[in-house]
ZATI-858066 format. One line per 4 residues: number of its first residue (from 1); their letters; for each residue x, y, z of C-alpha. Coordinates in Angstrom, 3 decimals. Layout:
<nodes>
NUM	A	X/Y/Z | ...
</nodes>
This chain:
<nodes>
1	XXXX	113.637/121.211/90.403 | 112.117/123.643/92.917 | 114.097/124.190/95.965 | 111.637/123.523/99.303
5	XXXX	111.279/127.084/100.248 | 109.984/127.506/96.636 | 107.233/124.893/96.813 | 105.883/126.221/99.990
9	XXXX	106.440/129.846/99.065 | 102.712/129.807/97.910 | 101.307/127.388/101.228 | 101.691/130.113/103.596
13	XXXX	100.610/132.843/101.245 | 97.024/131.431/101.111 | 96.507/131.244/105.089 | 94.658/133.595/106.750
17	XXXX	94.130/133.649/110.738 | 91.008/132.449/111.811 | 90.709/131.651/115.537 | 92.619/130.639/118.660
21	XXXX	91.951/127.820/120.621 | 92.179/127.925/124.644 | 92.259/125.146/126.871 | 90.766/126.308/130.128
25	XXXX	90.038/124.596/133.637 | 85.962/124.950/134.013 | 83.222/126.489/132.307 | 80.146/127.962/133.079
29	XXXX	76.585/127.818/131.619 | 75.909/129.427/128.537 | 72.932/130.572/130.595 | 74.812/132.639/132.775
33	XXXX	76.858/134.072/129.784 | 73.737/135.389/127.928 | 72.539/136.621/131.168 | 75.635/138.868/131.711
37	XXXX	75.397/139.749/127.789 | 72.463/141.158/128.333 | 73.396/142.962/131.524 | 76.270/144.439/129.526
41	XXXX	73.914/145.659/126.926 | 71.343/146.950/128.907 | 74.210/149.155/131.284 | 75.694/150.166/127.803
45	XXXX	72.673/151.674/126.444 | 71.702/153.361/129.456 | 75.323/154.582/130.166 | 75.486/156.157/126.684
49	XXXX	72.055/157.669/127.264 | 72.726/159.332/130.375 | 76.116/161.182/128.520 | 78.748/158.585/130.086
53	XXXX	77.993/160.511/133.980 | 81.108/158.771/135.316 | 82.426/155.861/137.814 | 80.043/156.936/140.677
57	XXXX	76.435/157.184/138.788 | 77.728/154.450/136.577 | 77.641/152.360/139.722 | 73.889/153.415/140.274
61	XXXX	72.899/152.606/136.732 | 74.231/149.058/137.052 | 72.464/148.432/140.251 | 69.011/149.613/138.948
65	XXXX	69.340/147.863/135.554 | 71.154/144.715/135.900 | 70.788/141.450/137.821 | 74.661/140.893/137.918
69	XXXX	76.004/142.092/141.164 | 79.133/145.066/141.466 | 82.562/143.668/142.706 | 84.797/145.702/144.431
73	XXXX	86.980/147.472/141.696 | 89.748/147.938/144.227 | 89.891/144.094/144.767 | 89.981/143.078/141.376
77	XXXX	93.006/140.731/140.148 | 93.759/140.037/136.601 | 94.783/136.779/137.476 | 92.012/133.831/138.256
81	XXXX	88.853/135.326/136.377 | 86.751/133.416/134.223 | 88.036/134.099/130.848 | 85.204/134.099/128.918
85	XXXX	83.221/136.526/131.232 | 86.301/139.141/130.803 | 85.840/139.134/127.015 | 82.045/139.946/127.834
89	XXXX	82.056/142.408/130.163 | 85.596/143.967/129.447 | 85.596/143.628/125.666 | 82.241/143.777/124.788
93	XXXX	82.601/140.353/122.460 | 79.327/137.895/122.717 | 78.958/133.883/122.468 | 78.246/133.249/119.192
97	XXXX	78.766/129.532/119.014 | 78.614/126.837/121.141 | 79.490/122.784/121.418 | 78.770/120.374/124.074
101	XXXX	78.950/116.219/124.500 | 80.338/113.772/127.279 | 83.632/114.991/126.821 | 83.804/118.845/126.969
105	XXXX	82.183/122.130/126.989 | 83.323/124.681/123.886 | 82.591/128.020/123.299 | 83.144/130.526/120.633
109	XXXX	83.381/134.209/121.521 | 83.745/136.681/118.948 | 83.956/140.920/118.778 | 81.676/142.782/116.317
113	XXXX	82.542/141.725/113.086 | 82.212/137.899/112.195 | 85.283/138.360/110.008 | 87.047/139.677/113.353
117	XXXX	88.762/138.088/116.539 | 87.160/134.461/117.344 | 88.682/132.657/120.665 | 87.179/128.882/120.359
121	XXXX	87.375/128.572/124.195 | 87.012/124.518/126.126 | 86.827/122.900/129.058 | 87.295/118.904/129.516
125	XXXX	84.471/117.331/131.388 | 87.265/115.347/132.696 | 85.309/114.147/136.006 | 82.221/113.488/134.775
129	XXXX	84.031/111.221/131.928 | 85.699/109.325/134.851 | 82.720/108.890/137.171 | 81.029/107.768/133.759
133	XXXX	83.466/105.053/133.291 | 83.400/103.974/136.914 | 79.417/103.535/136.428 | 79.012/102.071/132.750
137	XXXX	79.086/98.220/132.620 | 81.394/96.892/129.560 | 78.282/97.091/127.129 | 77.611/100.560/128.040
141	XXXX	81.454/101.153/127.593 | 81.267/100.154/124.116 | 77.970/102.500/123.564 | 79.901/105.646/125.606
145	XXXX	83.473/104.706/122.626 | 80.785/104.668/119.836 | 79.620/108.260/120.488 | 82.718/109.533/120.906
149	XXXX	83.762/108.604/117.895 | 81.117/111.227/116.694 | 83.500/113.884/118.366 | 85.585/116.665/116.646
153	XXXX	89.089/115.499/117.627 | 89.748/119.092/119.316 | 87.280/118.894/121.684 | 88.021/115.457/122.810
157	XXXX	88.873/115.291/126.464 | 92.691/113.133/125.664 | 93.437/116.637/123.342 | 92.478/118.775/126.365
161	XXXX	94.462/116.415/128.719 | 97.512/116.147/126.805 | 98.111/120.282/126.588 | 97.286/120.617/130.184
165	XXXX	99.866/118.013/130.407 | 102.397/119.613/128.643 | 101.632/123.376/129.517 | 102.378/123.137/134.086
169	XXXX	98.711/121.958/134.370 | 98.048/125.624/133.284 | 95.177/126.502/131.541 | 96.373/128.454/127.889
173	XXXX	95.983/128.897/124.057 | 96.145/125.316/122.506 | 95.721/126.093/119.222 | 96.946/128.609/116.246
177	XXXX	93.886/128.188/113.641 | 94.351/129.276/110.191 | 92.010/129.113/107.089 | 93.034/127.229/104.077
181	XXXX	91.820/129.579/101.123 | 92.839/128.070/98.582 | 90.878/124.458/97.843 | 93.803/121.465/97.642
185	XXXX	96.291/123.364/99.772 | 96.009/121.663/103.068 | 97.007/118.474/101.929 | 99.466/120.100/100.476
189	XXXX	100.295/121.399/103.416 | 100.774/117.988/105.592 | 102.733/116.597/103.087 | 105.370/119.143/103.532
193	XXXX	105.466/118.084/106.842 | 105.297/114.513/106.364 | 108.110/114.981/103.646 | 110.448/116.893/105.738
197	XXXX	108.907/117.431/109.471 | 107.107/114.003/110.077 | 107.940/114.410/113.843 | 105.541/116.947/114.388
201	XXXX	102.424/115.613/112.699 | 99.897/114.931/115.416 | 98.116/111.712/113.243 | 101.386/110.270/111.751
205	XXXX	99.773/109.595/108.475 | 99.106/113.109/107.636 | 95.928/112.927/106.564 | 93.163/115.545/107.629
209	XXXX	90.151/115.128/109.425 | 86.804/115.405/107.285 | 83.681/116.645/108.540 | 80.781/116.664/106.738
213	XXXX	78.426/120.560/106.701 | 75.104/119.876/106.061 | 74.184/123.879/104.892 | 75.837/123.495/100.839
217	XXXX	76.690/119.837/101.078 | 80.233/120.376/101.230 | 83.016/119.737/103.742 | 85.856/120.816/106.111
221	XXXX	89.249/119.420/106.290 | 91.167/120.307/109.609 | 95.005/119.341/110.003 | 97.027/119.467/113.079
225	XXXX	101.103/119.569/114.014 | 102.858/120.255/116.819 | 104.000/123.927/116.696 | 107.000/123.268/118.389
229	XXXX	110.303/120.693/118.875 | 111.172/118.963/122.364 | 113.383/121.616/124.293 | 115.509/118.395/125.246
233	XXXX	115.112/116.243/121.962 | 115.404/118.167/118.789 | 113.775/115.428/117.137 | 110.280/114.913/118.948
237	XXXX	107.570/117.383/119.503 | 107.079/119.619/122.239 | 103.121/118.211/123.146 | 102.101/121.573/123.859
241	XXXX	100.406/124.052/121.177 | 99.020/122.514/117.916 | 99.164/124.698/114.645 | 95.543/123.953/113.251
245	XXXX	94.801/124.468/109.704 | 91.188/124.258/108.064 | 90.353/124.316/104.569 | 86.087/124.281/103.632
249	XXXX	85.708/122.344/100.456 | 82.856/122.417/98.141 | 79.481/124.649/98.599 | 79.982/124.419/102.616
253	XXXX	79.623/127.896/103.536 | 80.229/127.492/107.538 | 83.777/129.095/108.509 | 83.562/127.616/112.294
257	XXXX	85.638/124.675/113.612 | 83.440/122.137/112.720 | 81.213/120.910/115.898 | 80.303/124.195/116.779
261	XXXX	76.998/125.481/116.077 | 75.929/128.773/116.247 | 74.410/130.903/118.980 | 72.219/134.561/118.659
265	XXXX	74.557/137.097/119.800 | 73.412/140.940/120.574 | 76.323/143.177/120.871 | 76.464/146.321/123.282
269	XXXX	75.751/149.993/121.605 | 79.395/150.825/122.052 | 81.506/148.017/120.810 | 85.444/147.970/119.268
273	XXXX	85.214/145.192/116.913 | 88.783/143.656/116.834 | 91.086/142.127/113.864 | 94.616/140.006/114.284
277	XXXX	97.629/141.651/114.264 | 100.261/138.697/115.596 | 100.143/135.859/117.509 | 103.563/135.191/119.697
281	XXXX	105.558/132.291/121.051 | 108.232/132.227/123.123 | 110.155/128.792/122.445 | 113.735/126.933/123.446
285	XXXX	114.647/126.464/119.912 | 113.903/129.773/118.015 | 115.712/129.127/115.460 | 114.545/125.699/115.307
289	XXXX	111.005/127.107/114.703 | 111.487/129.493/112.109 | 113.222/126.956/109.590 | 110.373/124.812/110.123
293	XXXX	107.585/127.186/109.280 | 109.900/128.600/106.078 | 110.313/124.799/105.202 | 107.110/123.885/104.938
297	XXXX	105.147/127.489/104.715 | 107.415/129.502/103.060 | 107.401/131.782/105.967 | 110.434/134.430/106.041
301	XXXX	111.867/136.718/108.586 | 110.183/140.370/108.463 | 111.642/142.333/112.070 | 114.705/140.797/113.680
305	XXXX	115.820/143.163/116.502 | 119.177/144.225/116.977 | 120.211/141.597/114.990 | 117.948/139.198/117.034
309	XXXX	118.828/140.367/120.324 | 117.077/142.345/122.577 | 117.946/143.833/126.360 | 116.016/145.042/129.054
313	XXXX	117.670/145.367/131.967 | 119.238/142.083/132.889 | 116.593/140.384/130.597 | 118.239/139.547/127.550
317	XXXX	115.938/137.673/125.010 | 116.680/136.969/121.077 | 113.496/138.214/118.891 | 112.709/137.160/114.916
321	XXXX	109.476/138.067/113.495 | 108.279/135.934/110.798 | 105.386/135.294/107.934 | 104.177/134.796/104.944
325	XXXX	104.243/136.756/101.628 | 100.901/138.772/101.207 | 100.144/142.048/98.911 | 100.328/145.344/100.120
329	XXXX	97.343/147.027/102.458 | 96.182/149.823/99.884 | 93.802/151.274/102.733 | 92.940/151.863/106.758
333	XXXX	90.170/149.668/106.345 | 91.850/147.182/104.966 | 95.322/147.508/107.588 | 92.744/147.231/110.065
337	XXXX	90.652/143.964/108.933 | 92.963/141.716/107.034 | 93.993/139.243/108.041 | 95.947/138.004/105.266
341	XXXX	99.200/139.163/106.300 | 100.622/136.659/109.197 | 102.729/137.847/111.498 | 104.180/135.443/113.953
345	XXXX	106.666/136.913/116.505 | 109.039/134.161/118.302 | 111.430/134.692/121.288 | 114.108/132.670/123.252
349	XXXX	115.579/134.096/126.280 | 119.680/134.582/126.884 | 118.860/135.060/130.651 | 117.708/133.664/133.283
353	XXXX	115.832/136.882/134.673 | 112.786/138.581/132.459 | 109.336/137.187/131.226 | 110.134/135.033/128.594
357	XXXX	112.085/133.426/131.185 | 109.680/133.131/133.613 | 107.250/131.859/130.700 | 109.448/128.908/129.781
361	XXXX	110.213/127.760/132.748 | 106.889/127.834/135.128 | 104.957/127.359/131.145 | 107.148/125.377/129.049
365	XXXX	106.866/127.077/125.418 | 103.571/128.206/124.300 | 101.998/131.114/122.838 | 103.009/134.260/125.192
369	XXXX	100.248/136.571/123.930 | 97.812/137.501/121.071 | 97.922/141.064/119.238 | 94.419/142.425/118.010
373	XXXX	93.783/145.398/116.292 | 91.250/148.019/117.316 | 90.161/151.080/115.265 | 90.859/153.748/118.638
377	XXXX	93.026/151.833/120.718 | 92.838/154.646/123.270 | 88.484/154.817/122.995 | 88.980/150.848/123.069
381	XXXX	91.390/151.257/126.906 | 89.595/153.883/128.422 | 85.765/151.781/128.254 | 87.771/149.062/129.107
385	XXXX	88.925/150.827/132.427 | 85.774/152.592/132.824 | 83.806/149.503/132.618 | 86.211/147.532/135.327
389	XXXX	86.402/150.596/137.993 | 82.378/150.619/137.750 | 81.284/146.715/138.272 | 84.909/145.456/139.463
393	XXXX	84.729/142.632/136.428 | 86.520/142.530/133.072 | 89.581/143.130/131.466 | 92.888/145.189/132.762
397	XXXX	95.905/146.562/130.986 | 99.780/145.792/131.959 | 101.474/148.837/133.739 | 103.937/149.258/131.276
401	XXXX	106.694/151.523/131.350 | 106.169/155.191/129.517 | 110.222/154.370/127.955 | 108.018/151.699/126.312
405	XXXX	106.633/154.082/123.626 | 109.375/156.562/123.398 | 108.019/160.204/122.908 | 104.419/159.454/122.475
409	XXXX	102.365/161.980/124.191 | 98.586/163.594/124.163 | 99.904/165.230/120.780 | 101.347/162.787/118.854
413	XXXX	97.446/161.284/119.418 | 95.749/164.333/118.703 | 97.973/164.381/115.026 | 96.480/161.450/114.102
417	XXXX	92.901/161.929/114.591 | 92.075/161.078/117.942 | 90.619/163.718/120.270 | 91.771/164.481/123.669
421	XX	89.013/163.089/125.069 | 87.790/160.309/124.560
</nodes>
């Protein structure tokens, strides 16, 4: 008889990431996203026509060309910005999908490549579903429960709610989505944690959702858990972050969460399109975790630092890297795009000083941060920077320490192929 780590040796071995799901407090218009799209292309074409003149006649080239007003670079905080507009002018990523009913607004927002980086980004129309309510005579109520039911369970208001509720009111990633590649697997999957993790299934039953895709006549099954155990009861979930998996059956050719439908995107002349590398949590139970995903996924340890534990300063946090079992990247092209190899980082703090810390107890445990991969990380940074110090919007980069990278200099960058500058 197989042991459990053997059965679900192959489970995780046919998963592949495929998007990340935020929770976030408001939305705006997908209007006013296409309109600073196509501000960012416009500024990007006629920046790289005009040689890349600098901060100062970048500046003047925004002003003539776009309708989207300069901010104050100086005055910019990382903190507070509307996500999705960072990814756009910062990252250079577009809308390309889009879902809206009573309950929420979604978005998808993707880099370059469709096989690439997708954040499924959502907002809970929680106000408007009150005032609703407050309005709607009983028969109306019934009509308002009907159409929900119509719904895609993640973007129901009560999913938004609950993570909000579990996560300091703090808006965050919700969801870990992975693609089922393998047809049959997913149920496969649930029953494993039915079988030997029942605590953390988010429909008790374990069975997936089903949504019909009308392009091939086939189907998409999405599954939910609970990433994560109580940090106070070891045997109830933690009703934070969901681990979402999705598995298209038949001729359905769609790869989007189902309820999204998609949008025209045009992408900027310079763009960095960007691939998965690891997606992080820091937890209570770390430990915990890691059995769990090797019980039911097959998931094993790949990097455990100093024997788990790592220092800096008076932060002292315990670190285990874990995934699944995939074949060896043969090529650059292909250690830059797969995504077949799953790498899922996981940290508990030994302190009470340092950022996972600081996460867990302001957060509660959650995903700390997503890894992409870029083809010129340094190209990627310095538009990034460039872009910010010229129209004051975007993305910006942690300060970290130079101890952080060892000996790394202008050299060591130079060796492998990227020019000074760039």
């Amino acid at each position: 008889v197989a042991s459990h780590s053997e059965m679900s040796s192959k489970l995780g071995d046919v998963l592949v990431y495929n998007h990340v799901h935020f929770y976030v407090d408001s939305l705006k218009s997908l209007e006013y996203y296409k309109s600073l799209e196509h501000d960012s292309n416009t500024f990007s074409q006629a920046y790289e026509a005009a040689g890349r003149p600098g901060v100062e006649k970048g500046k003047e080239i925004w002003k003539e060309k776009c309708k989207t007003s300069l901010l104050d670079a100086k005055e910019f905080e990382p903190a507070g910005q509307d996500f999705v507009e960072q990814l756009i002018i910062g990252g250079g990523w577009r809308v390309t999908g889009r879902h809206s009913c009573q309950e929420s607004t979604s978005l998808l927002v993707a880099s370059h490549d469709p096989k690439g980086v997708k954040f499924v980004v959502s907002a809970s129309k929680r106000a408007e579903v009150e005032e609703e309510k407050k309005a709607h005579s009983e028969e109306k109520k019934g009509h308002s429960s009907h159409s929900a039911a119509a719904i895609p369970h993640h973007f129901r208001a009560r999913e938004i709610d609950r993570f909000f509720n579990a996560h300091a009111n703090k808006p965050g990633v919700a969801a870990l989505g992975f693609e089922v590649t393998v047809e049959g697997t997913l149920e496969k999957i649930l029953k494993q944690y039915k079988k030997l993790h029942p605590a953390l299934l988010t429909d008790p039953s374990g069975t997936p959702h089903k949504y019909p895709v009308a392009e091939g006549g086939g189907s998409v099954l999405v599954g939910e858990v609970f990433a994560y155990y109580s940090k106070h009861d070891h045997t109830k979930p933690d009703l934070g972050t969901c681990i979402r998996f999705f598995e298209i059956q038949g001729e359905a050719e769609s790869a989007l969460l189902p309820g999204l439908c998609p949008v025209k995107a045009e992408y900027p002349v310079t763009n960095h399109p960007a691939y998965y590398d690891h997606w992080v949590s820091n937890v209570h139970h770390r430990e915990q975790f890691l059995q769990t995903l090797e019980d039911v996924l097959g998931f094993t340890p790949k990097v455990d630092f100093n024997a788990g534990v790592v220092a800096a300063g008076e932060a002292i946090i315990e670190s285990t890297v874990t995934g699944n079992h995939s074949n060896p990247l043969t090529s650059k092209q292909q250690a830059l795009q797969s995504h077949r190899q799953v790498y899922l980082p996981i940290n508990n703090a030994l302190s009470s000083v340092g950022h996972v810390h600081l996460f867990l107890d302001q957060l509660g445990q959650g995903i700390q941060h997503i890894a992409s991969r870029v083809s010129n990380v340094v190209r990627f940074v310095a538009l990034v920077n460039e872009t910010r110090q010229i129209t004051g919007r975007g993305l910006s980069f942690l300060r970290i320490p130079r101890s952080y990278y060892g000996r790394l200099d202008t050299q060591d960058l130079v060796c492998i192929g990227i020019a000074r500058n760039c």
